[in-house]
C-alpha positions as CSV (number, residue, x, y, z in Angstrom):
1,X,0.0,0.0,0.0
2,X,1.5,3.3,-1.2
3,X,1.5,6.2,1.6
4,X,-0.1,9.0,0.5
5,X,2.2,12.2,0.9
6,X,-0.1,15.4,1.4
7,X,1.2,18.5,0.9
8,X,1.7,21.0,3.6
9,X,-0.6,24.0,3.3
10,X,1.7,27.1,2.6
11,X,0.5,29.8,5.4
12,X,2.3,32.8,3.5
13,X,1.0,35.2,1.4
14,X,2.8,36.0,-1.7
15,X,3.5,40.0,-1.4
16,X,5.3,40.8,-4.6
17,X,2.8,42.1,-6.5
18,X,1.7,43.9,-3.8
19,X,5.2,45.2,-3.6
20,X,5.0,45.9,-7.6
21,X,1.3,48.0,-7.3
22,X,2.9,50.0,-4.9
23,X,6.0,51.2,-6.5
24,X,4.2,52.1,-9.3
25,X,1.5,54.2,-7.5
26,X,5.1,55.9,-5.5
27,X,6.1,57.0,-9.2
28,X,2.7,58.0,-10.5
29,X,2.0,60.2,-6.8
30,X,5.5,62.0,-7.0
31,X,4.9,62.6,-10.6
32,X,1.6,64.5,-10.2
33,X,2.6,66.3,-6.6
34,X,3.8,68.9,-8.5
35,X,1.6,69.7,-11.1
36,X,-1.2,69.5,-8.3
37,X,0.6,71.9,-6.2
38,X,-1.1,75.4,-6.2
39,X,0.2,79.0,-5.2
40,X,2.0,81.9,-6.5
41,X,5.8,82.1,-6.4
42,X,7.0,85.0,-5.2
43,X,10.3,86.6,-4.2
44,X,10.2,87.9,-0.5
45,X,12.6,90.7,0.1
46,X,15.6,90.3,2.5
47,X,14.8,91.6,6.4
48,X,18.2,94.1,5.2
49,X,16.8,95.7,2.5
50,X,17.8,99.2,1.8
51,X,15.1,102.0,1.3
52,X,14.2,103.5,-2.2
53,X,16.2,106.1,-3.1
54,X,14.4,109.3,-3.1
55,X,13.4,111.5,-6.0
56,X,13.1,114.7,-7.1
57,X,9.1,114.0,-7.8
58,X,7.2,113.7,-4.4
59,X,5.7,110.4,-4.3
60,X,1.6,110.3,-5.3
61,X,0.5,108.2,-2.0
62,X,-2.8,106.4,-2.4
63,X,-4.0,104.8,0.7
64,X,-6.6,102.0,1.8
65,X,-8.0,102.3,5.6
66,X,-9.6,99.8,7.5
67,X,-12.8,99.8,6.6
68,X,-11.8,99.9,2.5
69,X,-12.1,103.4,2.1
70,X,-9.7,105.0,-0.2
71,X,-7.7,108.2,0.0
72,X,-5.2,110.4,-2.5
73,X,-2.7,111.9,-0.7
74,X,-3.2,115.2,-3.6
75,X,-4.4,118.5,-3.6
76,X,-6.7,120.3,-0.7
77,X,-8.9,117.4,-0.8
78,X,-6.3,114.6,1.2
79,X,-8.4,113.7,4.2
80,X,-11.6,112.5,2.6
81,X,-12.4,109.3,1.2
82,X,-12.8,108.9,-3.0
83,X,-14.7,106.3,-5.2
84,X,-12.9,104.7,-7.6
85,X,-13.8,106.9,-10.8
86,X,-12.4,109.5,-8.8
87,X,-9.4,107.8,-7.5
88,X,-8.8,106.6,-11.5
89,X,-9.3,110.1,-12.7
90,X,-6.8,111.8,-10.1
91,X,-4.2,109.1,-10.6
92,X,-4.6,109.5,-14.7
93,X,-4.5,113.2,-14.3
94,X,-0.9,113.5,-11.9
95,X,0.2,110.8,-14.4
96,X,-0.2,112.7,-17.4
97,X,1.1,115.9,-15.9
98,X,3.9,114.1,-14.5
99,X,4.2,110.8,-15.8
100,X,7.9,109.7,-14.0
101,X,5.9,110.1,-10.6
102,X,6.1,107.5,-8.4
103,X,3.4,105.6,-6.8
104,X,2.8,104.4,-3.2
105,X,0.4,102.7,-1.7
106,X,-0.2,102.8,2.1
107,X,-2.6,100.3,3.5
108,X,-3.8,100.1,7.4
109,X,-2.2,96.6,9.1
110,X,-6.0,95.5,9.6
111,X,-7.0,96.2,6.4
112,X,-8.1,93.0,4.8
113,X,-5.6,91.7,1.5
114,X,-7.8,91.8,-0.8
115,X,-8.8,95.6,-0.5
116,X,-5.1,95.8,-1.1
117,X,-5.3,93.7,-4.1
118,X,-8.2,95.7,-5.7
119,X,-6.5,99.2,-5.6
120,X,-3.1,97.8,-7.2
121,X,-6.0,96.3,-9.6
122,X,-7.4,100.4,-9.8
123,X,-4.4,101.8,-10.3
124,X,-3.1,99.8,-13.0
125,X,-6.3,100.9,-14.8
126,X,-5.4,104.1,-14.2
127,X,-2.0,103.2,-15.9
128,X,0.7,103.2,-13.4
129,X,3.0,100.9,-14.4
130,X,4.4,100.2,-11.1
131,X,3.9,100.5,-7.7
132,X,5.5,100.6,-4.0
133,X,4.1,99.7,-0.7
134,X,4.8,101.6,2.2
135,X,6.0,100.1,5.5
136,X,6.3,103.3,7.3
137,X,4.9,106.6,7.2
138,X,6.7,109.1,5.2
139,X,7.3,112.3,7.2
């Protein structure tokens, strides 16, 4: 009478494809991490930056306060608050009579970003081609 021989039952589990999947899902992730990535580079200035030189022209300061309201630091008419067809049309009008003046803008520190955001956005209507933000007042 012949013996049968059974087979012992193999308790492991094969993990080499698992092994395979996974590498290839590594490559595929860090391959698409950085498309997916969102935000805006930008260039922060060094904490030992040196102040703009000044100028001949006196800056044209436009300013944004805390509760949005917007100012021109020009004429008689400096401490009252303008809409932005008049803020465009005093901007266009210094710019045209001097068009090498320089533009600041002076926001409040509780002044939300985007306020800040839509009076660059104003003033490049108005046609300034660049502008500077304050971090102190002038004297």
């Amino acid at each position: 009478m012949r013996q049968r021989h059974r087979k012992k039952l193999m308790a492991e589990i094969n993990v080499v494809p698992y092994i395979d999947v996974m590498l290839v899902l590594l490559i595929i992730f860090m391959i698409t991490a950085p498309l997916v990535t969102q935000g805006v580079k930008v260039e922060l200035p060094k904490a030992s930056s040196e102040p703009v030189p000044p100028s001949d022209l006196k800056p044209l300061i436009v300013s944004v306060d805390k509760e949005g309201n917007y100012f021109v630091a020009f004429g008689e008419d400096k401490e009252n608050p303008v809409d932005t067809e008049s803020l465009i049309a005093k901007v266009q009008g210094v710019l045209k009579y001097k068009p090498e003046t320089p533009v600041l803008v002076n926001g409040d520190a509780s002044v939300p970003y985007q306020k800040v955001v839509q009076l660059m956005s104003l003033l490049q209507t108005a046609g300034v081609p660049s502008v500077g933000l304050l971090t102190e007042p002038i004297e």
